[in-house]
C-alpha positions in Angstrom: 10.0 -64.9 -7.3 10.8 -62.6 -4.6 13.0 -60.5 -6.9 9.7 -60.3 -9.2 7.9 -58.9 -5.7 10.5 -56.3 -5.0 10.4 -54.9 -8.6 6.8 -54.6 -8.4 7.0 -52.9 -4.9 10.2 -50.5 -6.0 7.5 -50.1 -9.3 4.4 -49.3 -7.0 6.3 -46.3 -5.0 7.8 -45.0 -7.8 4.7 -44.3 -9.2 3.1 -42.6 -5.9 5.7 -40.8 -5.5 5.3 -39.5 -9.1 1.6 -38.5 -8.8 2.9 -36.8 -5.5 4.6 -34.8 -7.2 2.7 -33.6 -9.5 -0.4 -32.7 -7.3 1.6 -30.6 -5.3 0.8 -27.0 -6.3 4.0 -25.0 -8.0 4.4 -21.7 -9.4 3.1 -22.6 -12.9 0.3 -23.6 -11.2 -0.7 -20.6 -9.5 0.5 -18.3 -13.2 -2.0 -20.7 -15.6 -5.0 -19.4 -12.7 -3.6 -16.0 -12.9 -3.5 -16.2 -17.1 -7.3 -16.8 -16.9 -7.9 -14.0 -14.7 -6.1 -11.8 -16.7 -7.7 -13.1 -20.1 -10.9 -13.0 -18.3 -10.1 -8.9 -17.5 -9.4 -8.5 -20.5 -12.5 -9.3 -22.1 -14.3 -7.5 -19.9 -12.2 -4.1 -20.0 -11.9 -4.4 -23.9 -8.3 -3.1 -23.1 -5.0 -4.5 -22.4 -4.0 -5.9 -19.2 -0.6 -5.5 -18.9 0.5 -8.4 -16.1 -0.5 -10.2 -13.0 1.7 -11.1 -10.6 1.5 -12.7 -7.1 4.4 -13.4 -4.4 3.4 -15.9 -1.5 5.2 -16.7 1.5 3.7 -19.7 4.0 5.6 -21.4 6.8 7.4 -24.0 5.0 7.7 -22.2 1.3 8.0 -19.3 -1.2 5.6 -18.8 -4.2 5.9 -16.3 -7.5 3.9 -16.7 -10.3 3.1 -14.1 -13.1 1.3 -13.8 -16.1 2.5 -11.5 -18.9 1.1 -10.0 -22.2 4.9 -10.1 -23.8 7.9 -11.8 -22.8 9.7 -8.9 -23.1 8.3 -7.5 -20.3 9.2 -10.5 -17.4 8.4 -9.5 -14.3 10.7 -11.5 -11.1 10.6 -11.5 -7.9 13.4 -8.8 -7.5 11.4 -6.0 -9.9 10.7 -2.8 -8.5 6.8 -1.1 -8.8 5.3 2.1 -6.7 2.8 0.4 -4.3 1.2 3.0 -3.9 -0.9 3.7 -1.0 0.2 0.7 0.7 2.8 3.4 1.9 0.0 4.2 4.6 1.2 1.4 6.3 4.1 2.3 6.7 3.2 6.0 7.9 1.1 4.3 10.3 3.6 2.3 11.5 6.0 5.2 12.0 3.4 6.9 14.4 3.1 4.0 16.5 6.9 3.9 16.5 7.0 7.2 17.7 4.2 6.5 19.9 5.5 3.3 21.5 8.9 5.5 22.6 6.9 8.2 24.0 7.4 11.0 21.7 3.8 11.7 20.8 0.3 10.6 22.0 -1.8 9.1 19.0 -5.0 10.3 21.4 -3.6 14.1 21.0 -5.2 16.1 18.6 -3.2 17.7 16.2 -3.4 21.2 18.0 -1.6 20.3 21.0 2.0 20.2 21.9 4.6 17.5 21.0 5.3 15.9 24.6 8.1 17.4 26.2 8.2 20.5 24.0 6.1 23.8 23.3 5.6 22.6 19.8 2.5 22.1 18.1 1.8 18.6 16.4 1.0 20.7 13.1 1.7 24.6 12.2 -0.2 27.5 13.9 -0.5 29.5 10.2 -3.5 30.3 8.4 -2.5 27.4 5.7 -3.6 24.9 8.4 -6.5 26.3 9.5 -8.6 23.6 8.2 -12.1 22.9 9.8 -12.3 21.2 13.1 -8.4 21.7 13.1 -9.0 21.8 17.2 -10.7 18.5 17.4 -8.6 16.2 14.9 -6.4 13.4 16.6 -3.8 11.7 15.3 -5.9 8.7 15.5 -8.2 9.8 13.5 -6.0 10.8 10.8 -4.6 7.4 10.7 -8.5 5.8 10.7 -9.6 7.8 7.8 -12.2 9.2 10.5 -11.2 12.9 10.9 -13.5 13.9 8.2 -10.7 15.8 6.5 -10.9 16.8 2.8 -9.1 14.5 0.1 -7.6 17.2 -2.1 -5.9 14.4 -4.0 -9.1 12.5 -5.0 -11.8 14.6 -4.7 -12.8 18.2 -6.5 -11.4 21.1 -5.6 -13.1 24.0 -6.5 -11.7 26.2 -8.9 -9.8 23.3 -10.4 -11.8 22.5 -13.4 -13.7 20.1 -11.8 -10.7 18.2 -10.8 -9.0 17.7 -7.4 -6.0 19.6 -7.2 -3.5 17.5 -7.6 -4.7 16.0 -10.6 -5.0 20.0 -11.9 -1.5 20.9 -11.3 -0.1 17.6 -12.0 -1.7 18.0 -15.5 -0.5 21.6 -15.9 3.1 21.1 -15.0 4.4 17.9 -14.0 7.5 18.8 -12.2 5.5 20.9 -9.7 7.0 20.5 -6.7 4.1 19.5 -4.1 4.1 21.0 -0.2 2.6 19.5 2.4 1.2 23.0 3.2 0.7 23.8 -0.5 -1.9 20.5 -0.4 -3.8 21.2 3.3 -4.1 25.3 2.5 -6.7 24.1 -0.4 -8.9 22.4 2.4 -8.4 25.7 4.8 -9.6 28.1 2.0 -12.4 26.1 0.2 -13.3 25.2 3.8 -13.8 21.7 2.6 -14.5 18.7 5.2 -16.5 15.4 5.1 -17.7 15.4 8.6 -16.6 16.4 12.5 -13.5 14.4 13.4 -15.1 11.1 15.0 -18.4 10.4 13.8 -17.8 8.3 10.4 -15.2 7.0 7.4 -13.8 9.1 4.6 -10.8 7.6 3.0 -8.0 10.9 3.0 -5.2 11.2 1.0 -4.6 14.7 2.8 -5.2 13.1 6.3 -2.0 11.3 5.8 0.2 14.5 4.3 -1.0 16.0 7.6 0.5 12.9 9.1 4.0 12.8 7.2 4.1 16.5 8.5 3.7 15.4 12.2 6.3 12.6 11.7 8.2 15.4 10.7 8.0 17.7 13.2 8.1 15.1 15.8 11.2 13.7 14.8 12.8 17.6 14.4 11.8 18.7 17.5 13.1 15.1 19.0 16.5 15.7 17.5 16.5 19.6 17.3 17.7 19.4 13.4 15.5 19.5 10.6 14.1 16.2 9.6 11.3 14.8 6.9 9.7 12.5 7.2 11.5 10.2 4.7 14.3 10.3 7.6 12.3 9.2 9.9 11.5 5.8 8.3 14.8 5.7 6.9 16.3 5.9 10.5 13.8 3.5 12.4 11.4 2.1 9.8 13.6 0.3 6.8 16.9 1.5 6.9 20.5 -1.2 7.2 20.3 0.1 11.2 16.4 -0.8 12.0 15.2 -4.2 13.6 14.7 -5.4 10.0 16.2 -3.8 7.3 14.4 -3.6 3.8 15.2 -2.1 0.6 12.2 0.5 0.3 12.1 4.2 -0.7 9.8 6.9 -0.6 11.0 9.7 -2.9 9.4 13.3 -1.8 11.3 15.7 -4.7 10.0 16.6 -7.5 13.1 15.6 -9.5 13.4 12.2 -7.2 11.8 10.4 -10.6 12.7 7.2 -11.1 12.6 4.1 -10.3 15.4 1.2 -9.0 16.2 -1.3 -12.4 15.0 -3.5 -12.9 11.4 -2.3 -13.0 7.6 -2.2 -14.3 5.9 1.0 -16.0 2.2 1.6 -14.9 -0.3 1.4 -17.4 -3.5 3.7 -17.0 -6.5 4.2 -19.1 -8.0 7.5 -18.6 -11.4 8.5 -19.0 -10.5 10.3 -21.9 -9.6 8.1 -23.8 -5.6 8.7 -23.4 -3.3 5.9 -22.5 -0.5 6.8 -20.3 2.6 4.5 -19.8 3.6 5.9 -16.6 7.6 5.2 -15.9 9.5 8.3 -14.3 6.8 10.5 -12.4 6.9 13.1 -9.9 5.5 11.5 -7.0 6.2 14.7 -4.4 2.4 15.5 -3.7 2.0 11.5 -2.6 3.9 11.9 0.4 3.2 9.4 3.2 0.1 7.9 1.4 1.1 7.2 -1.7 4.8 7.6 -2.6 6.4 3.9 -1.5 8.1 1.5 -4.1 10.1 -1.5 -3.5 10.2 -5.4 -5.1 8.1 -8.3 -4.3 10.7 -9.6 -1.6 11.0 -6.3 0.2 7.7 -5.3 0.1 7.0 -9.2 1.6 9.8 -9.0 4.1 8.3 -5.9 6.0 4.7 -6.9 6.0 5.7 -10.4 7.0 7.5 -9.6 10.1 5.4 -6.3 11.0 2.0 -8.4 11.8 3.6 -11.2 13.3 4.7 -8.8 15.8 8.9 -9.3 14.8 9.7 -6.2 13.7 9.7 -2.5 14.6 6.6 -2.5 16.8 5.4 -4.6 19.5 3.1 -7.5 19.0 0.6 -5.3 21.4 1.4 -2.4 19.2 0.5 -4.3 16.0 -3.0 -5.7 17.4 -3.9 -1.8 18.4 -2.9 -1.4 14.6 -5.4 -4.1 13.4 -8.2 -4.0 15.8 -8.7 0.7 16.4 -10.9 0.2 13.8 -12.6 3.4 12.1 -16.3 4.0 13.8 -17.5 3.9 10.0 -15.7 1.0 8.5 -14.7 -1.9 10.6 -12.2 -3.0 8.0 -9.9 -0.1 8.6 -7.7 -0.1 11.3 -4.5 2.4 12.1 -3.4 2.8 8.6 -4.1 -0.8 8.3 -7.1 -2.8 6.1 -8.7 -6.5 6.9 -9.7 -8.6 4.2 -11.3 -12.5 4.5 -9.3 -14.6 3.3 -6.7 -11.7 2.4 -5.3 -11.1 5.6 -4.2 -7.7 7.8 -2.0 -5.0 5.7 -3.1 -2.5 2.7 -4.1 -2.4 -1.1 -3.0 0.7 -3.2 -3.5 2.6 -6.4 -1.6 5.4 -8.5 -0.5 5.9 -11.8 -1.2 2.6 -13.3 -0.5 0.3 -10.4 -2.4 -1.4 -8.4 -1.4 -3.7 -5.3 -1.8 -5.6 -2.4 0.4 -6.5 0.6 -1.1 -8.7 3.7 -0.5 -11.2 6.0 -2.7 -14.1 7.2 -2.6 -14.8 10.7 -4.8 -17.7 10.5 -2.5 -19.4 8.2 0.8 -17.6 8.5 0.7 -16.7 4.7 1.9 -13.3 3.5 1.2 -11.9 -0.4 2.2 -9.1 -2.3 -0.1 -8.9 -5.7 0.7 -6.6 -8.6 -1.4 -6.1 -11.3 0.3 -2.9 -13.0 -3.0 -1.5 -15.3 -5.5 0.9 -14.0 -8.6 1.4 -16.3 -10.6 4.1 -15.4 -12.5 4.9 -18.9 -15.8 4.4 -16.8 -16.3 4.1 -13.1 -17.2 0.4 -13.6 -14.4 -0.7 -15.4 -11.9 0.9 -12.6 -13.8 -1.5 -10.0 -13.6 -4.4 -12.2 -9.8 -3.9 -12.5 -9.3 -3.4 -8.9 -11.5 -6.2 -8.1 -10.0 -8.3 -10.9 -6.6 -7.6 -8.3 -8.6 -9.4 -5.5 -9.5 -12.2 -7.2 -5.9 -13.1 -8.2 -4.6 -12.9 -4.6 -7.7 -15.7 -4.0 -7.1 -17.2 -6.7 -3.4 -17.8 -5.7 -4.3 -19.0 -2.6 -7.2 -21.7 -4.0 -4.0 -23.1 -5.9 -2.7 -24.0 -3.0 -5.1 -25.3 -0.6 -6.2 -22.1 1.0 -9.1 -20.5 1.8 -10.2 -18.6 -1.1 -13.2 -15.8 -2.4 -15.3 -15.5 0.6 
């Protein structure tokens, strides 16, 4: 009898622990949500979504899910992508670097003099004569509230009704961009949003002004000639920084591809034209849009950055989330907030679009990928970049998290 008893006990845990098991959330999970959402886009684009992919980090695990079209395009953990303007981050995080060690003021504007020097922050030539040049600050720049001219996104007279990048991009792709190529188009149109200060324009050009600062700063700091992809080489990402990560931001025209193995970027023009977008000249994206790395990486820098353990101090990083823009108290020091997202950046370029962030609240850090841009209508470019969103909250639904606000 008692033998009868034990079996039935041994019997009873076996079978708890079995549907244990199976409700705890896995990585299949999380890619059968992320096949409806991409099915779901689908049908609503009426084109091809290429992929969907999230990678999760919490306190006590590590998640990757992704949903592909084909099988011959798997996508792992370890695959490379641009990220786009998720590089903004990163520029931001560079200034505050630079600021934390006392080599520039983020309150200067960009007309005075790199401490310690006679150097200006930016050149005294005609080519940076923008508007208001005298009453920019670096701040600013990184807030998107400068009111500086976006000669990446925006038109630029006399270029065919397209901004300028996309008009010499299109007439010779191998162009080798400047940053003093891309700010002389705002000095001689005389283009600006609104004085420096008083409201929120998001600026691609904002940030080459930056990655010129960096530049300088760092040159003047080491009296040799540095760029500003030495600067986060040297104290940023490289195998000698507090923690090293395998991330690059290419600035030559000829600097092309990317690290195997990889994912093209799939865009839908307005056109009609679909472009499979694999090596690319990225050299007019510099410092807000020319990143890529892998899912771990790109996780690895964003985790430790907001929780304070990396290059910048935890005082440092709540300056970077909370010097909000005076129009848009989501954006921060090169830094966005999303509920139920987190603190870190989203990005888009060339048939890419992603997400890094971390979640304070519940110590859960995601990188999303969703490599397809459609932007046949103006609609269906906000459906595929919201369709992005509601993976990442998706994700987290799937396991127990707070989800779509």
């Amino acid at each position: 009898m008692k033998k009868i008893i034990l079996l039935i006990i041994i019997s009873s845990l076996f079978i708890i622990s079995c549907c244990e098991k199976s409700t705890t959330p896995s990585d299949e999970d999380i890619a059968q949500a992320l096949e409806l959402i991409r099915d779901s886009l689908e049908v609503e684009l009426g084109h091809i979504v290429q992929s969907i992919s999230v990678y999760i980090q919490t306190s006590d695990d590590v998640y990757f899910a992704t949903t592909t079209l084909h099988e011959r395009d798997e996508i792992t953990s370890e695959t490379y992508f641009r990220f786009a303007s998720n590089t903004k981050n990163f520029t931001a995080t560079a200034i505050l670097n630079m600021y934390e060690d006392g080599w520039l003021d983020i309150y200067d504007t960009i007309t005075d003099t790199i401490p310690g020097t006679n150097i200006p922050y930016v050149p005294t030539i005609p080519a940076w004569d923008i508007p208001y040049k005298n009453e920019i600050t670096i701040e600013q720049l990184l807030q998107h509230s400068a009111g500086v001219y976006d000669v990446d996104n925006d038109i630029v007279p006399n270029c065919g009704e397209y901004s300028y990048v996309h008009f010499i991009f299109s007439a010779d792709p191998t162009h080798q961009f400047t940053a003093e190529e891309l700010v002389n188009q705002v000095t001689i149109n005389d283009l600006y949003y609104f004085t420096p200060g008083t409201d929120h324009h998001y600026s691609n050009t904002g940030y080459t002004i930056l990655s010129e600062i960096i530049a300088r700063t760092y040159s003047a700091h080491t009296k040799n000639e540095k760029t500003y992809a030495d600067y986060l080489y040297d104290y940023v990402t490289g195998p000698t920084t507090v923690v090293p990560v395998d991330v690059h931001f290419p600035y030559l025209a000829t600097d092309v591809a990317l690290h195997d193995p990889h994912v093209c970027g799939l865009l839908y023009e307005p056109n009609g034209e679909i472009i499979l977008f694999d090596e690319t000249n990225i050299s007019s994206h510099v410092a807000e849009g020319n990143g890529y790395s892998n899912f771990i990486e790109l996780n690895t820098y964003i985790r430790t950055l907001m929780k304070g353990q990396n290059v910048l101090e935890p005082a440092t990083v709540t300056l970077m989330q909370t010097d909000v823009s005076p129009g848009n108290p989501g954006y921060g020091l090169g830094c966005t907030h999303t509920t139920n997202i987190g603190y870190g950046h989203n990005g888009c370029i060339r048939g890419y679009f992603t997400i890094m962030a971390y979640d304070p609240d519940n110590d859960l850090s995601m990188i999303v990928l969703v490599p397809t841009v459609d932007m046949t209508t103006e609609a269906n470019f906000y459906t595929s970049f919201l369709g992005m969103y509601d993976a990442a909250w998706k994700a987290r639904e799937v396991l127990g998290y707070p989800g779509k606000p």
